[in-house]
N, C-alpha and C positions, 0 to 999 in steps of 0.2 A: 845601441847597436846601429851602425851606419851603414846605410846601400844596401839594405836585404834586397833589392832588387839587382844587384852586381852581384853579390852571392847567391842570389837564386839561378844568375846564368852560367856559374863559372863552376871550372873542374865536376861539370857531369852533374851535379846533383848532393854529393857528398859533401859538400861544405853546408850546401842549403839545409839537409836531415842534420846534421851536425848543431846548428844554432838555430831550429826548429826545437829539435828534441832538450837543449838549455834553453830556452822557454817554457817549455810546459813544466819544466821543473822548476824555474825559477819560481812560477806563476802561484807556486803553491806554497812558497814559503814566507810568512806573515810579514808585513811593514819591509816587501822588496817591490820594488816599482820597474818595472821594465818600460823602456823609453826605446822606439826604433824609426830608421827612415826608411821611406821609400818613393819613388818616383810616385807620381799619381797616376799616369799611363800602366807601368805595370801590377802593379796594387789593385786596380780592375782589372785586368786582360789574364794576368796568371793564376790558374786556380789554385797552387800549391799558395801563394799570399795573400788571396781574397778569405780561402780555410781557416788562417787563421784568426782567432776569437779574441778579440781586443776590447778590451772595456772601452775605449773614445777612439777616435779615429780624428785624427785634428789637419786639416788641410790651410799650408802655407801659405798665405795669403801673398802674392805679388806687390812688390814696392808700388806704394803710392805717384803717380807722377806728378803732381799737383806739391802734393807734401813732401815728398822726399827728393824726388828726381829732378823736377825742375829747380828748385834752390842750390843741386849741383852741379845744372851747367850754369847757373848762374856765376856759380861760384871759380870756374872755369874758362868764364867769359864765354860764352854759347849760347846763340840763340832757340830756347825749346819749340819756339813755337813754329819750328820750320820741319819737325820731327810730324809725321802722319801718322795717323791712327794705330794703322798695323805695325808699325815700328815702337810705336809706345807701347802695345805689349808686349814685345820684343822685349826694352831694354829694362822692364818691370821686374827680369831676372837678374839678379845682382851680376851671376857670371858673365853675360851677354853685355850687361852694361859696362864691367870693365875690358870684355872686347872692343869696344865700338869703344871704349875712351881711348885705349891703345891704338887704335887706327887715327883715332884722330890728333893725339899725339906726334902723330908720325906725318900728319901733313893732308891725311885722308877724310874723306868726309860720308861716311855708309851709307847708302839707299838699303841695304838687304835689310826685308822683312818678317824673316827666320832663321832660328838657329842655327840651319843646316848650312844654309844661304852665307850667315855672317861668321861661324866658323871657318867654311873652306875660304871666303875672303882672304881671311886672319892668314890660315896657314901659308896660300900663297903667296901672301905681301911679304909674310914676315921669314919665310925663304930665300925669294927675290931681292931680298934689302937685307938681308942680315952673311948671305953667302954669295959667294961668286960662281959663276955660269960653270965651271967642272964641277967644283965643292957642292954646289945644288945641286944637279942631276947624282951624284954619286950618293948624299947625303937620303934622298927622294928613295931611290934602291934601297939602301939600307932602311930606310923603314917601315917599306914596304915588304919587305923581308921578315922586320921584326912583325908587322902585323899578320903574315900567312902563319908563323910560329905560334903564336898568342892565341890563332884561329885554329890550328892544329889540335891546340893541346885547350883550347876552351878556359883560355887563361889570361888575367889582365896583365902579367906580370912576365918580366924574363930576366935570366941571368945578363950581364953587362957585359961579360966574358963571350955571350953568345952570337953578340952586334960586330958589325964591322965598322961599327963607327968611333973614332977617335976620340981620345980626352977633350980635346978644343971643339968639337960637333955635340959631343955631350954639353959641356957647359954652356955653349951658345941655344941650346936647345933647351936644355933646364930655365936660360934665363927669358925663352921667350915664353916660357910655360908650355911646352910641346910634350917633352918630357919630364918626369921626374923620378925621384928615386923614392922605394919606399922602405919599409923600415929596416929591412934586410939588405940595402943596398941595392937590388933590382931596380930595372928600370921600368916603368910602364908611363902611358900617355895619361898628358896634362887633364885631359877633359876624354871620357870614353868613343864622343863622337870621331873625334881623330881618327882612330884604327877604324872605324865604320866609314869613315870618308875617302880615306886613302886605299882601303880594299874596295869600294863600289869605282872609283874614279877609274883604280885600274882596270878595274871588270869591264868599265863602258868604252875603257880606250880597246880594249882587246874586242871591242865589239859584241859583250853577251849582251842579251835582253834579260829584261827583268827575271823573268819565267826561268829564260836557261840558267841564270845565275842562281836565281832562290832553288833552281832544281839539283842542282851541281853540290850545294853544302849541306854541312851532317844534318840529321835531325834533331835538335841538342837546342837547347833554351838562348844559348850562348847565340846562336845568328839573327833573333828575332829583331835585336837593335842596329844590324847590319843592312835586313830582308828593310825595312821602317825608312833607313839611312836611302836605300836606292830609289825608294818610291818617292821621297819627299825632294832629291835630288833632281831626276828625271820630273816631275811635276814642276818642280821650279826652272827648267830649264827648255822641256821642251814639252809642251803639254799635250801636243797634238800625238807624240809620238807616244808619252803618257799615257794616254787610252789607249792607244793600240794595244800596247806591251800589257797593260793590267786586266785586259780582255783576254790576252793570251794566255795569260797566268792563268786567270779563273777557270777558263775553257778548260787548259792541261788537265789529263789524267794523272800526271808523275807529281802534280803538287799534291803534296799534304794539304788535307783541311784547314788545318790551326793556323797556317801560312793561309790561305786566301782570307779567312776570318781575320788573318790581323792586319789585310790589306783595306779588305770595306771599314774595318775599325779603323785606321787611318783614314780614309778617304770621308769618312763624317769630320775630319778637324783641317782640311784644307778647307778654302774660301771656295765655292763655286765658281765656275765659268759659263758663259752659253752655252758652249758648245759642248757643254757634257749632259744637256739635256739625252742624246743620245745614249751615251753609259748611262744614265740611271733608268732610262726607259730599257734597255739591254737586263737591267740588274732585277729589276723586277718583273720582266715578262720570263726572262729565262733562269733566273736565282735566285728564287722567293724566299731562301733561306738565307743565301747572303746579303739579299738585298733588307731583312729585317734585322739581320744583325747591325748594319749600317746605317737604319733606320735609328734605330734604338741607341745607338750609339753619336746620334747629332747633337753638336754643342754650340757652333755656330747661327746664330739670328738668321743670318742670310741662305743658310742650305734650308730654314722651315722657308722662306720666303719663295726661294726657286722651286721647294715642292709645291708650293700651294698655288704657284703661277702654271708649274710645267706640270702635275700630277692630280690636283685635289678634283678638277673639275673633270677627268677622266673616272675616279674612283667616284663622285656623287652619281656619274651618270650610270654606270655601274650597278648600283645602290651595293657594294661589299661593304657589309657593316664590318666586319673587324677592320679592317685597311684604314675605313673611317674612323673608328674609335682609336686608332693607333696615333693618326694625326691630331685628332682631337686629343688625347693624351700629354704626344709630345711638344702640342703648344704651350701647353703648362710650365715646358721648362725653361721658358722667355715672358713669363707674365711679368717681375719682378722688375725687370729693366723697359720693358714694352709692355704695360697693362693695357691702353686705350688699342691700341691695334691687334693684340689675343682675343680681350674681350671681343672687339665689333668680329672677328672670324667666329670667333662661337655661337655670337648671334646668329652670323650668315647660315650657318651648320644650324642650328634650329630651325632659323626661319626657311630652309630650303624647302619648296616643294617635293614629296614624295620617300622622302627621308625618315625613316623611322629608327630611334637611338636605343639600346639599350643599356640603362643606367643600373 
């Protein structure tokens, strides 16, 4: 089974009980193996597919750049080693990597160091260069049309009959991978982020904020990848305004919980800034609840490093033993790549004057 995590947000809920309830039936019947995918983001965040009870749980490892990635720009005549850090894990996903070979194919050369980032690159090169200044803005309509329908009805998919887009707009679109068709002859987008790109882009040109937009759509599984889409777009784009808007969200009484929880859950897998020493001091004086979900949710080396500059020495003075045990915890989940520098902070954490741990 492919994209339980697509089926979990699409058409309401019914399709996901649908291939929920043939597993547990499957599960019972001797020498059948069920095999499924799912994103890693939603597989933790949704409780409807964290439930379910999987004898192994096997997480896809990232292409090698060393072993795999660099022998093919070699092989492409490209030099790797002009490629930075953040973009090598970037292109460690196969589909990002054959974005960014297509862009460069075409004469371009990517700085963008996320997804979000090098997708809407993609789409807007590959508009500007593939149609002409009417055939684009008309073509741009139309699929943004097709994504308020898709949004409507909570559905990846739409009739081709339903589009105002031409036989020669379809094929140049299929061939840039924009769209395609799936088995029933519908059409839906090449990669999901598309339709999350193209509805936030519109949102930000009409002027919504984050808040009013995530406040504006259904309650429904189906926008969680959309709500994800605007925050990591607006963080890459303007950051100061960033905090504003995600301050506002959190504040609002009209957002749903699950919506700000999956904002702090986001915001543990951006790279820190200075200047958000502010939001995380906001996050934990005023939303000790979102601010541990966000806590607990850090995957990044450098957000334990920003706490432990901007926050540890606030909480020792403190003496909050839980806050402390939480930090001393989440160092744990960077010993493997960084032992010499977890260790010596745990030392420092014992040897502190006034400190007392409970182990």
């Amino acid at each position: 089974m492919d994209s339980l995590d697509v089926i979990a947000i699409s058409t309401g809920g019914a399709a996901f009980r649908y291939f929920s309830t043939l597993i547990d039936q499957l599960r019972n019947i001797p020498n059948i193996f069920i095999v499924a995918s799912c994103r890693t983001f939603d597989a933790a965040y949704d409780s409807r597919l964290r439930a379910i009870p999987w004898e192994k749980r096997i997480s896809v490892k990232p292409w090698d750049w060393k072993e795999e990635i660099v022998p093919l720009f070699e092989k492409w005549g490209w030099n790797a080693s002009q490629v930075g850090d953040r973009q090598k894990c970037l292109l460690s996903s196969p589909y990002m990597l054959w974005i960014y070979h297509e862009l460069r194919q075409q004469g371009m050369v990517p700085t963008q160091s996320n997804d979000i980032d090098l997708l809407s690159g993609y789409l807007k090169f590959s508009l500007n260069e593939k149609m002409g200044e009417p055939s684009r803005k008309r073509i741009e309509k139309s699929l943004h049309r097709i994504a308020l329908r898709m949004l409507a009805r909570h559905r990846m998919e739409i009739m081709e009959e339903e589009t105002e887009l031409q036989e020669e707009d379809i094929r140049i679109l299929q061939s840039l991978h924009i769209l395609e068709k799936s088995g029933h002859s519908n059409l839906r987008f090449g990669h999901q982020t598309y339709l999350d790109l193209i509805l936030v882009t519109n949102a930000i040109r009409q002027g919504k904020t984050l808040s009013a937009y995530a406040g504006e759509l259904p309650p429904v599984p189906f926008v969680r990848p959309i709500v994800r889409t605007y925050f990591f777009y607006l963080r890459s784009h303007n950051s100061e305004r960033f905090r504003q808007e995600l301050r506002g969200l959190l504040d609002s009484s009209q957002i749903a919980f699950h919506l700000k929880r999956l904002m702090v859950s986001s915001l543990a897998e951006v790279m820190p800034e200075p200047n958000d020493q502010a939001l995380v001091r906001y996050l934990f004086q005023s939303k000790n609840e979102l601010f541990l979900l966000f806590f607990r949710n850090i995957k990044q080396y450098e957000w334990f490093l920003f706490l432990r500059r901007n926050w540890f020495d606030a909480i020792c003075q403190s003496h909050d033993e839980s806050w402390l045990g939480w930090m001393v915890h989440q160092a744990g989940e960077f010993y493997e790549f960084h032992p010499k520098e977890i260790t010596d902070f745990w030392l420092n954490v014992l040897n502190s004057p006034g400190l007392i741990m409970k182990v």
